[in-house]
PASEBA-1860 file (N, C-alpha, C; in nm, 3 decimals):
! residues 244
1> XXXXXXXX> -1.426/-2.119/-1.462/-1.282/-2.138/-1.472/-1.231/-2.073/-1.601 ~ -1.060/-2.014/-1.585/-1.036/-2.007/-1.701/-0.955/-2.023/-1.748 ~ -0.955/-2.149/-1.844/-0.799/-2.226/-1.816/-0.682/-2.169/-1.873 ~ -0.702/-2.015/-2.012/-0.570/-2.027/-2.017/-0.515/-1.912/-1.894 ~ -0.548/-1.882/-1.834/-0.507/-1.784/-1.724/-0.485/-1.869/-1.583 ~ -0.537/-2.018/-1.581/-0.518/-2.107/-1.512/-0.586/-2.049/-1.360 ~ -0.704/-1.969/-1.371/-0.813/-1.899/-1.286/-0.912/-1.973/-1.250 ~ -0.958/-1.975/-1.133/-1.125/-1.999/-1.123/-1.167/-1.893/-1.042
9> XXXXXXXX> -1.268/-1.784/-1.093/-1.328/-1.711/-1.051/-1.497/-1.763/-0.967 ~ -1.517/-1.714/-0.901/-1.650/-1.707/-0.833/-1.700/-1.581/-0.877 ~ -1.839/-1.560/-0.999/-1.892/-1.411/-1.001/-2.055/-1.427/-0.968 ~ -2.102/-1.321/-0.918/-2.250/-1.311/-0.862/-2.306/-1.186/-0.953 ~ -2.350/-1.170/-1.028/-2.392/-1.025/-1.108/-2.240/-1.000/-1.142 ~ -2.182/-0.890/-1.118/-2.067/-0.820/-1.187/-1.979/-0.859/-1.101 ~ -2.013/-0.905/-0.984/-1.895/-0.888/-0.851/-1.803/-1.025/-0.884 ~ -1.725/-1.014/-0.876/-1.630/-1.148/-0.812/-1.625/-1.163/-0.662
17> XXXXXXXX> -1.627/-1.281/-0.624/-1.643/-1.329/-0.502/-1.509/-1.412/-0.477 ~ -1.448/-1.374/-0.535/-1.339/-1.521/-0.489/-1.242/-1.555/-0.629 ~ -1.115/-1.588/-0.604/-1.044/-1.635/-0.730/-0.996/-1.783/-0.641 ~ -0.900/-1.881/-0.752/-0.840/-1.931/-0.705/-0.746/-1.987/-0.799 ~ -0.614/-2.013/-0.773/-0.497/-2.025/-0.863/-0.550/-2.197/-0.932 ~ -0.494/-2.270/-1.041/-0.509/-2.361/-1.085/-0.429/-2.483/-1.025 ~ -0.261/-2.331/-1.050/-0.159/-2.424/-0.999/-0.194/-2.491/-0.875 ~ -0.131/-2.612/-0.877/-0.128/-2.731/-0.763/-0.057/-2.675/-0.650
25> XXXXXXXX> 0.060/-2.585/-0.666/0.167/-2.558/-0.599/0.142/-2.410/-0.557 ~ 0.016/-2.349/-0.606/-0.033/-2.189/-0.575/-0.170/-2.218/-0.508 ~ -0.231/-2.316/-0.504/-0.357/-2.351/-0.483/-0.422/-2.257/-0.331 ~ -0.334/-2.263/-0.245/-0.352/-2.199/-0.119/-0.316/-2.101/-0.073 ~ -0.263/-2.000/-0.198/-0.262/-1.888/-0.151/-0.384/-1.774/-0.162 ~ -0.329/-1.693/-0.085/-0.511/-1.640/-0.034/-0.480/-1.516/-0.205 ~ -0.592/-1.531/-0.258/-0.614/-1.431/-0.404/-0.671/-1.298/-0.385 ~ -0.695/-1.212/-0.504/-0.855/-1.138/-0.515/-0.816/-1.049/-0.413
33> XXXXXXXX> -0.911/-0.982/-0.307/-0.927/-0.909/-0.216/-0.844/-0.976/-0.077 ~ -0.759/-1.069/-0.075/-0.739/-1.130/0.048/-0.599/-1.152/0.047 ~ -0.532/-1.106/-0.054/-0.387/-1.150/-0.052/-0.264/-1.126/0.029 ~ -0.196/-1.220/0.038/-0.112/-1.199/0.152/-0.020/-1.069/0.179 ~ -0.017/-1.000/0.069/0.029/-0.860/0.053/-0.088/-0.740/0.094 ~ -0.147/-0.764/0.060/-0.263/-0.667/0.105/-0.296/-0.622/0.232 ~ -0.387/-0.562/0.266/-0.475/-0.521/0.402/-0.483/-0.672/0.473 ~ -0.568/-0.752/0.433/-0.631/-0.837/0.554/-0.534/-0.966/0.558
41> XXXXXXXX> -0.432/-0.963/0.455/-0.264/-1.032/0.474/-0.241/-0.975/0.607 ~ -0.206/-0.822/0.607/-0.142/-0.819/0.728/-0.217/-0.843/0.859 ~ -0.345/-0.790/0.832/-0.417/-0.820/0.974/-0.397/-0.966/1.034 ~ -0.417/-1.048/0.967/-0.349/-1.222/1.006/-0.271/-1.205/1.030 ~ -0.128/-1.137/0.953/0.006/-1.129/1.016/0.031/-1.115/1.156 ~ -0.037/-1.000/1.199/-0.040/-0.963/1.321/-0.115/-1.051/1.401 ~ -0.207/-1.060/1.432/-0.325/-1.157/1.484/-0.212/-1.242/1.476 ~ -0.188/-1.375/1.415/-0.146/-1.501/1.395/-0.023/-1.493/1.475
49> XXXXXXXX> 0.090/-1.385/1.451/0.180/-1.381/1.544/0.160/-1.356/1.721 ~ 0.030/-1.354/1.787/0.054/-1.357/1.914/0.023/-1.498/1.950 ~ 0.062/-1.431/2.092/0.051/-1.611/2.153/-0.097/-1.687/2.152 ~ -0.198/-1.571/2.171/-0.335/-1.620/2.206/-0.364/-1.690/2.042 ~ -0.437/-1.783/2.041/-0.523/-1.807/1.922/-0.679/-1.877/1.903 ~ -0.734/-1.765/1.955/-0.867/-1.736/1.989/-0.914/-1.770/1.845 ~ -1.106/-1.836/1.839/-1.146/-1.858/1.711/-1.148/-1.705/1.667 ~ -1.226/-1.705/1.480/-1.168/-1.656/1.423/-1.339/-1.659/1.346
57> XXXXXXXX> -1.436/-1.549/1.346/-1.533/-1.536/1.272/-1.529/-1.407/1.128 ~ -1.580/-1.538/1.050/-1.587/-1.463/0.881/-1.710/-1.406/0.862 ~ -1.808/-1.339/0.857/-1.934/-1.278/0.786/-1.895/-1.291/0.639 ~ -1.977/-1.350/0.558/-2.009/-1.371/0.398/-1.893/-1.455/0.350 ~ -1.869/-1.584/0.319/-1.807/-1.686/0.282/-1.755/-1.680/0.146 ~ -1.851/-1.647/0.072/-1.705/-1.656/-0.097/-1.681/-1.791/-0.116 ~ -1.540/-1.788/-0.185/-1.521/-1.924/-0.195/-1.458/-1.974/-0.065 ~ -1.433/-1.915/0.039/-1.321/-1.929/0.129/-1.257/-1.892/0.139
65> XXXXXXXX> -1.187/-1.838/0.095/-1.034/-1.776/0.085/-0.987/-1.754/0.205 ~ -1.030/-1.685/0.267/-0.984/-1.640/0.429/-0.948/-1.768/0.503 ~ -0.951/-1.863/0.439/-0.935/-1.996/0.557/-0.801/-2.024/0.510 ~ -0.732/-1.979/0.436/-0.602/-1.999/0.365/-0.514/-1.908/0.543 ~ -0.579/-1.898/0.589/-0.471/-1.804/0.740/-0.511/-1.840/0.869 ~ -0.608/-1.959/0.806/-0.577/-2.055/0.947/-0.480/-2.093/0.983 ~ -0.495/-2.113/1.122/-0.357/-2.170/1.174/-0.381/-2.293/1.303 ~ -0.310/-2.392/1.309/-0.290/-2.500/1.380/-0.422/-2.489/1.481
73> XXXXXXXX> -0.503/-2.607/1.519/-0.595/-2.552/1.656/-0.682/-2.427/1.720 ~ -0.698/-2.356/1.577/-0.768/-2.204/1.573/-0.895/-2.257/1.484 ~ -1.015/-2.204/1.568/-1.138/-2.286/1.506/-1.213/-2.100/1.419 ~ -1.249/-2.182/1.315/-1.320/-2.019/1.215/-1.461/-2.103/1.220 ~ -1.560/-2.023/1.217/-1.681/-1.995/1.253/-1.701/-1.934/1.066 ~ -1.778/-2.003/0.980/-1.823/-1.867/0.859/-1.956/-1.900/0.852 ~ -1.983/-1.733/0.847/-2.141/-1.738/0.871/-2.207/-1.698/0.736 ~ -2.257/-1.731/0.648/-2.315/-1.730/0.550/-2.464/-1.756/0.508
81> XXXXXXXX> -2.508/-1.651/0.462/-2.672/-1.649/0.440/-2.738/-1.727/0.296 ~ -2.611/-1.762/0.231/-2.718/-1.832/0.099/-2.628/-1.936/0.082 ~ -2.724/-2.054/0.080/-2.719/-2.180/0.024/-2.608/-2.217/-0.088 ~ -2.622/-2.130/-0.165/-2.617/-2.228/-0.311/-2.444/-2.162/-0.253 ~ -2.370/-2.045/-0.196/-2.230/-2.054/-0.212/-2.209/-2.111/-0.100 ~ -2.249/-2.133/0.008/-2.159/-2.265/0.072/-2.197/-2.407/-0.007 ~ -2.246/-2.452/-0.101/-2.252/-2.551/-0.161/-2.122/-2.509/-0.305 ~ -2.100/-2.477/-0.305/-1.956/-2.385/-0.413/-1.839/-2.415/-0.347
89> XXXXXXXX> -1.846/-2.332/-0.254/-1.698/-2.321/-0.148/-1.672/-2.457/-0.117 ~ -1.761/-2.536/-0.083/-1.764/-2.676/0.001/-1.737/-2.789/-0.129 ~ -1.774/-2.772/-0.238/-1.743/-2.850/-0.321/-1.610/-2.864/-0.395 ~ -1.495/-2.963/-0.358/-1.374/-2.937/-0.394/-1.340/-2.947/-0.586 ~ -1.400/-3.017/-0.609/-1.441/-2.983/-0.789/-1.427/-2.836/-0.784 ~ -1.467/-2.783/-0.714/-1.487/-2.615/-0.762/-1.418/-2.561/-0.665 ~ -1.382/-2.521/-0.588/-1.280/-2.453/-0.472/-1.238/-2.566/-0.379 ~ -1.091/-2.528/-0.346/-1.047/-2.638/-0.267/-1.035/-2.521/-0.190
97> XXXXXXXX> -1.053/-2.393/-0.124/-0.969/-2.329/0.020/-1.010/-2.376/0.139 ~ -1.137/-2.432/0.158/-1.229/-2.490/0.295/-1.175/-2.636/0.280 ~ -1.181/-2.736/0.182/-1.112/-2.859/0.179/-0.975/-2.904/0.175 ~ -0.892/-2.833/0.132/-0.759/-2.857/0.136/-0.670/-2.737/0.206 ~ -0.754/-2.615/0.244/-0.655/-2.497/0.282/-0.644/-2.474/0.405 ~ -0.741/-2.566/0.520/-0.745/-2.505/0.662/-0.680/-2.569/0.741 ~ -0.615/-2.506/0.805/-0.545/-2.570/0.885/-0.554/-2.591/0.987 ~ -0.656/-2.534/1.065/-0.723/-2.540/1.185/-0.876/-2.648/1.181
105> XXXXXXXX> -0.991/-2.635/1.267/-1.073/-2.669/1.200/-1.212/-2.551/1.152 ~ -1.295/-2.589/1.091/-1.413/-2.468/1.044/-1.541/-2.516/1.041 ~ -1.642/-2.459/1.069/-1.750/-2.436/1.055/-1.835/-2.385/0.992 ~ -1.931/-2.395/0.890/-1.993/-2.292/0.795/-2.151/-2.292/0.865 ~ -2.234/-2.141/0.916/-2.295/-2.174/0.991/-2.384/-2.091/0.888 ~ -2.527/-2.141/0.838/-2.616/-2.101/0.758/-2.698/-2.013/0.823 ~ -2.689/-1.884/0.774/-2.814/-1.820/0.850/-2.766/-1.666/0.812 ~ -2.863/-1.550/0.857/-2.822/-1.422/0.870/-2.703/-1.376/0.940
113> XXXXXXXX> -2.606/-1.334/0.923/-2.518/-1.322/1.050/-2.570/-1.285/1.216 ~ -2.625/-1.157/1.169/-2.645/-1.074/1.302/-2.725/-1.180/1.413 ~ -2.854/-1.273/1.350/-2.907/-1.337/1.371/-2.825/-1.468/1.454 ~ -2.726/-1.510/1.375/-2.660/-1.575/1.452/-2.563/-1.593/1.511 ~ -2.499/-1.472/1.486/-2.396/-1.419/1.628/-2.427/-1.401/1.729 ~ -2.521/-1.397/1.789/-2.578/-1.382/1.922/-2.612/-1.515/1.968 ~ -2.592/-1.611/1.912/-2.568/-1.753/2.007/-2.414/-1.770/2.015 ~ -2.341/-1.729/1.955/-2.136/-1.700/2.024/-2.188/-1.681/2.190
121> XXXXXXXX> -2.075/-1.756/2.201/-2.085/-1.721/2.360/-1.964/-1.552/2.340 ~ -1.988/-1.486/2.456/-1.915/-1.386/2.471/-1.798/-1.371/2.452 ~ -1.740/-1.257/2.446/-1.608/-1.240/2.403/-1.538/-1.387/2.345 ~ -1.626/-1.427/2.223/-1.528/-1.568/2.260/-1.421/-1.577/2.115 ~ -1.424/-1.465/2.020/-1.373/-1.416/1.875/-1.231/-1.337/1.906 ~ -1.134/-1.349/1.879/-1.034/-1.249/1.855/-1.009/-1.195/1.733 ~ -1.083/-1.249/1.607/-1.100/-1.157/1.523/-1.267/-1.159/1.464 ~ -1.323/-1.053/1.385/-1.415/-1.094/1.332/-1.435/-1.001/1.192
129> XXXXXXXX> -1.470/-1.082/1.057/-1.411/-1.039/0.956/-1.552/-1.002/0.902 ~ -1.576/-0.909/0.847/-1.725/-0.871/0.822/-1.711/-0.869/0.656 ~ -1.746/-0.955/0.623/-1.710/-0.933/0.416/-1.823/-0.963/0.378 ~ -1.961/-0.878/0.377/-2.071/-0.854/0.342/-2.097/-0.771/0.234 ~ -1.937/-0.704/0.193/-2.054/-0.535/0.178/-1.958/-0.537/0.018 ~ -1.940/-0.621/-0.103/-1.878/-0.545/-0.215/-1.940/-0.583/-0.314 ~ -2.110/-0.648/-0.277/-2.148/-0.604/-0.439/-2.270/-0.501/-0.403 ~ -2.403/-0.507/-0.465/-2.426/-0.355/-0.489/-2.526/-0.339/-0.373
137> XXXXXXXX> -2.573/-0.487/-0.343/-2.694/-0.445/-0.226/-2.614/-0.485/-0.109 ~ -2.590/-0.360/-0.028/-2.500/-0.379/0.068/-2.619/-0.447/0.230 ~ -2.626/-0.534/0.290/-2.742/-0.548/0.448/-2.717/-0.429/0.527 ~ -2.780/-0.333/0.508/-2.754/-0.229/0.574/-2.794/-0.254/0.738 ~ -2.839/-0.371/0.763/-2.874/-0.421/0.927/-2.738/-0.478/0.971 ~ -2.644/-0.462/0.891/-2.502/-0.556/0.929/-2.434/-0.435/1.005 ~ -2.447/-0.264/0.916/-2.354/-0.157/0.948/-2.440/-0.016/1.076 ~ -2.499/-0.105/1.114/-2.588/-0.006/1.227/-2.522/-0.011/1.385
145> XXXXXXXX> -2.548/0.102/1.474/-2.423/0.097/1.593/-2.515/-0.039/1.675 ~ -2.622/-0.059/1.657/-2.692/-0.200/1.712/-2.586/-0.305/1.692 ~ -2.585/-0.311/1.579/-2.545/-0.477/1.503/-2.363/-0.438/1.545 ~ -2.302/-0.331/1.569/-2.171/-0.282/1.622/-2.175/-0.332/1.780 ~ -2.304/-0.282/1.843/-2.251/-0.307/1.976/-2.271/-0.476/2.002 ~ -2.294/-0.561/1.930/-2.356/-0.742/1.899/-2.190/-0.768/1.845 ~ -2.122/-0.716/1.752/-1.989/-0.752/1.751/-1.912/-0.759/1.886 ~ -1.926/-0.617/1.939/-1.842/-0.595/2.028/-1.855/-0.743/2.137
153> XXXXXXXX> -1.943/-0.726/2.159/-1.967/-0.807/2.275/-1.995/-0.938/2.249 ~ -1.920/-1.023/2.088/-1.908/-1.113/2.088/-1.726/-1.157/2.097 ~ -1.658/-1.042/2.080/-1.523/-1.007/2.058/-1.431/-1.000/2.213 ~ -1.351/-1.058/2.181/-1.236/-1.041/2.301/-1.191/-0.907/2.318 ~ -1.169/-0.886/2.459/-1.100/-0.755/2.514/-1.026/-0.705/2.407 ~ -0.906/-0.795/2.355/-0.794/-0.749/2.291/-0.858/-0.755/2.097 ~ -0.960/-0.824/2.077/-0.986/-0.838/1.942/-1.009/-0.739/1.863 ~ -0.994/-0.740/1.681/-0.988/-0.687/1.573/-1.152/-0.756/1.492
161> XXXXXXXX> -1.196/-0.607/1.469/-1.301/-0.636/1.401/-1.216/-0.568/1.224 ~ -1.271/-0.645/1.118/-1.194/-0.611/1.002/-1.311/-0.615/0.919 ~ -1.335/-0.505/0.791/-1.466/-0.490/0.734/-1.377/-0.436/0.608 ~ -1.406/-0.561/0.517/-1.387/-0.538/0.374/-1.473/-0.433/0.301 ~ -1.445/-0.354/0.255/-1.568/-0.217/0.180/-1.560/-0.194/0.039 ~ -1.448/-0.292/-0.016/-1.435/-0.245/-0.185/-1.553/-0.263/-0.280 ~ -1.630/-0.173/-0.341/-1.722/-0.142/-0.374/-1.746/-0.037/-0.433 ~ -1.763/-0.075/-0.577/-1.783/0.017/-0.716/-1.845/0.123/-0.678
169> XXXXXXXX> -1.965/0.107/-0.605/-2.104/0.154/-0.616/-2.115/0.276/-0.492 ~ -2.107/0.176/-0.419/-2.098/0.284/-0.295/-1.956/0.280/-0.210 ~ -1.967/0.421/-0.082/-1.884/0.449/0.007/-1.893/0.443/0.118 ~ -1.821/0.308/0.153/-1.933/0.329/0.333/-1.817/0.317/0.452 ~ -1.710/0.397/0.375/-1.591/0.499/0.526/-1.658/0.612/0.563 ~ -1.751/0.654/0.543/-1.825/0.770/0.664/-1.895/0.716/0.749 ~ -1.972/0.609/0.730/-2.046/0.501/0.785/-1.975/0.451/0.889 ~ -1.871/0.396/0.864/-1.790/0.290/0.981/-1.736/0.401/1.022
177> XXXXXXXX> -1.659/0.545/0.973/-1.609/0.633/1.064/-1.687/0.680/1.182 ~ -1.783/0.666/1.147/-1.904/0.723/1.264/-1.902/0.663/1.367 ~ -1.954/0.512/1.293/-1.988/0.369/1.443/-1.838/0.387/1.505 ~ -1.737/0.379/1.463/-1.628/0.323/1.542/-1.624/0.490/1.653 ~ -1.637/0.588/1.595/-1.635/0.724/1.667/-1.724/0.725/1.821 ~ -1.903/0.674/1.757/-1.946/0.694/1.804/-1.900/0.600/1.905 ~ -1.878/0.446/1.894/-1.837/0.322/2.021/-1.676/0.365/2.087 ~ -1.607/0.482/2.039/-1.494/0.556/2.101/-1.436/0.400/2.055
185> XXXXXXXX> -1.361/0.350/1.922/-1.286/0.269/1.899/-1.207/0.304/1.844 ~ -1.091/0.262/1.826/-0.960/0.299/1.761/-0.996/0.239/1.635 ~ -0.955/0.273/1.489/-1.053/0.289/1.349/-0.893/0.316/1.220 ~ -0.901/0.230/1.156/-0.812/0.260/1.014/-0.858/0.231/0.922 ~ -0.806/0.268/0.797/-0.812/0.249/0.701/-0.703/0.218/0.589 ~ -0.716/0.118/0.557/-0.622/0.076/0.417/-0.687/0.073/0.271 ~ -0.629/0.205/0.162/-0.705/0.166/0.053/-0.557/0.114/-0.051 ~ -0.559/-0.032/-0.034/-0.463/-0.065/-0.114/-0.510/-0.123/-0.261
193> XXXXXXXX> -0.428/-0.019/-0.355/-0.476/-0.017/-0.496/-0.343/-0.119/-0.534 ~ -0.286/-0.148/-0.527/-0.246/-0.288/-0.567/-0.300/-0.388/-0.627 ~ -0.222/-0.402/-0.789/-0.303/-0.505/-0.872/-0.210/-0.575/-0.934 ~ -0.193/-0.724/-0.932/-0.122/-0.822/-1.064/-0.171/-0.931/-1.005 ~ -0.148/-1.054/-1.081/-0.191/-1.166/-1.139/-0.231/-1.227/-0.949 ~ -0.374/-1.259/-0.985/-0.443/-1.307/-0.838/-0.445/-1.169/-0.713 ~ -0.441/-1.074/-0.765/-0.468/-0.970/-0.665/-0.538/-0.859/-0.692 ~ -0.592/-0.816/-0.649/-0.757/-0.700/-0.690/-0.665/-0.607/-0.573
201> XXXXXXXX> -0.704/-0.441/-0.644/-0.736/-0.363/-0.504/-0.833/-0.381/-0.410 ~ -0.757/-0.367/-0.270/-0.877/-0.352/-0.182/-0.881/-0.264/-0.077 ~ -1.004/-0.255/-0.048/-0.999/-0.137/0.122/-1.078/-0.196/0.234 ~ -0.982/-0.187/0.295/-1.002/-0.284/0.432/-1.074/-0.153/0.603 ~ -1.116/-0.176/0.623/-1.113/-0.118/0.783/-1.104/-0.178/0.846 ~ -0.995/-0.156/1.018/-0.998/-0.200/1.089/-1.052/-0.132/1.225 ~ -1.090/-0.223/1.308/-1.156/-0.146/1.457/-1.140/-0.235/1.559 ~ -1.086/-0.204/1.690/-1.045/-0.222/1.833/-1.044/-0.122/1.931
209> XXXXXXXX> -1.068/-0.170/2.054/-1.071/-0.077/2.182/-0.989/-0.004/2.155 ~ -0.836/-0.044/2.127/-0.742/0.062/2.150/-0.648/0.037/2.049 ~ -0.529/0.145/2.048/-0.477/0.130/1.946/-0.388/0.008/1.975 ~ -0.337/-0.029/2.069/-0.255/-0.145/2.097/-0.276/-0.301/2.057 ~ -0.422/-0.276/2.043/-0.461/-0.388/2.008/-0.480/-0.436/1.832 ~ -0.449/-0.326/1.791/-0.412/-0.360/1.635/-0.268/-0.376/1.640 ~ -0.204/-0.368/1.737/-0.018/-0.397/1.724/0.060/-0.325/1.612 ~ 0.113/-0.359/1.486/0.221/-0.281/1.422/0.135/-0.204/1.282
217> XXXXXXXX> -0.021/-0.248/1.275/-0.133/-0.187/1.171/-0.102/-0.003/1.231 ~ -0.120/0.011/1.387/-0.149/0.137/1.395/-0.004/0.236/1.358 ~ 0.051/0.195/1.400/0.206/0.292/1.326/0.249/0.286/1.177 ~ 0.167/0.197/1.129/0.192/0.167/0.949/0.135/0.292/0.859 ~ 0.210/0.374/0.789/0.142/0.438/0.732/0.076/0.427/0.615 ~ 0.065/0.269/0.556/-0.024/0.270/0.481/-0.192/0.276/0.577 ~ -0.197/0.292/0.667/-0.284/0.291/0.728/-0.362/0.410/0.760 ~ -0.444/0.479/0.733/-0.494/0.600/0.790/-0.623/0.626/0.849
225> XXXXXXXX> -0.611/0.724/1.002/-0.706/0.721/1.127/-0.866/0.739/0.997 ~ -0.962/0.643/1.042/-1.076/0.641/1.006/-1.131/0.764/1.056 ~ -1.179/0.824/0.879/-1.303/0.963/0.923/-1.381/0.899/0.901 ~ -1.538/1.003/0.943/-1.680/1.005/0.930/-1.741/1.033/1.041 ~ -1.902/1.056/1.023/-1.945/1.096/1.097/-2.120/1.073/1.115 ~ -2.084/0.993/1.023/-2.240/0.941/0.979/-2.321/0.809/1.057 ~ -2.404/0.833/1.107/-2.391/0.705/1.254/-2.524/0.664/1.183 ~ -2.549/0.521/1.142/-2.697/0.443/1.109/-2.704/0.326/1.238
233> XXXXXXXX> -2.838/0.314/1.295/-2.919/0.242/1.341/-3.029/0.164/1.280 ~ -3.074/0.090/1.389/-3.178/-0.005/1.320/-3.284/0.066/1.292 ~ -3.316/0.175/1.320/-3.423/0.319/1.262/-3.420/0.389/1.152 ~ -3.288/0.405/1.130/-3.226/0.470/1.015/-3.109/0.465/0.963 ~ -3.106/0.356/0.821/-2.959/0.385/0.746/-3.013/0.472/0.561 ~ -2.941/0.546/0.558/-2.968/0.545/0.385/-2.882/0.544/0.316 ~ -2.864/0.473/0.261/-2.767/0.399/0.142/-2.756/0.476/0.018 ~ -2.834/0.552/-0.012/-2.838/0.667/-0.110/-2.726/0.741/-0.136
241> XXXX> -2.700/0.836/0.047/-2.609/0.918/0.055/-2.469/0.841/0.002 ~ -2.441/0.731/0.008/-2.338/0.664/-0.012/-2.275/0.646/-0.149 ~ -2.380/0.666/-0.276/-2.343/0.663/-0.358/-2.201/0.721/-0.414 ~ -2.102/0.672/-0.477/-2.003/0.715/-0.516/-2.038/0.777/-0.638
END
């Protein structure tokens, strides 16, 4: 925490994982990489405004934050591989966004993702938020067209897959330009450098069957058609080339 900035940060090595306001009266707004101005602000925007409200799966938990865009009777699924931060997130002494911010209900499901997305029953996600990849050892078994075609087909016809990528270290928009190319998906990109008090730049990708199904993201021009061409499998990723 830091009280005169009235902050509580979550950091893992260099990375921040999570902020959260002090104020009583700011407590639930989404911070950091997730803010309601940002990239994955609007993707909720959109999402949240249709009629359907299909659950709602997170890859890599943080403090929570993303549960700040729940909404009424919309169940989130977060799948998280280490212990000690869903014992963080879950502890309201230290983050309230999972205890006081959801408004739906949630689940924190311990394990590898890929591993346990494949007990989802089918298409049963209308969104699925992949926030694995921004400190330095990225699971390169998360960004392979395998572990792409295991999204797909846990995802609704109409659903948004969304993959946070901000990351010092490496670049991995040739990477997702590829998979989404190679699965013929409609593919953007937002690199919003936007920064003041509780907000980090971030770069978001988004991916769906078609463009319709991202709704008012695809005509936005902060948005631009995802390049690349670089396709990794469970045979071969190298993380090298990625270096920035």
């Amino acid at each position: 925490a830091d009280p005169n900035l009235g902050i509580r940060r979550l950091h893992h090595g260099s990375t921040i994982h999570g902020l959260q306001l002090d104020d009583e009266s700011r407590k639930c707004e989404a911070t950091a990489y997730y803010h309601k101005d940002g990239p994955i602000g609007q993707v909720f925007g959109v999402y949240n405004a249709r009629s359907t409200n299909m659950p709602v799966a997170v890859t890599g938990l943080g403090t929570g934050t993303l549960a700040t865009y729940s909404v009424q009777h919309q169940q989130w699924d977060f799948y998280e591989i280490d212990p000690a931060i869903i014992r963080i997130a879950s502890d309201p002494k230290l983050f309230t966004f999972l205890s006081n911010c959801t408004r739906g209900s949630y689940r924190v499901i311990l394990g590898d993702a890929r591993l346990k997305l494949r007990e989802a029953p089918h298409g049963h996600y209308g969104v699925i938020v992949m926030d694995a990849f921004s400190s330095d050892s990225v699971p390169a078994h998360l960004l392979t067209s395998q572990a792409l075609e295991l999204y797909l087909t846990k995802l609704a016809p109409d659903g948004v897959l969304a993959f946070h990528i901000s990351n010092r270290y490496l670049n991995l928009e040739p990477v997702l330009g590829g998979l989404a190319r190679r699965a013929g998906l409609s593919a953007f990109i937002r690199r919003d450098e936007g920064n003041s008090v509780g907000k980090f730049p971030s770069w978001w990708v988004v991916m769906a069957r078609n463009d319709a199904a991202l709704g008012a993201i695809a005509g936005d021009s902060r948005w631009v058609r995802l390049q690349g061409d670089i396709v990794w499998t469970d045979d071969f990723s190298n993380i090298l080339s990625l270096l920035r």
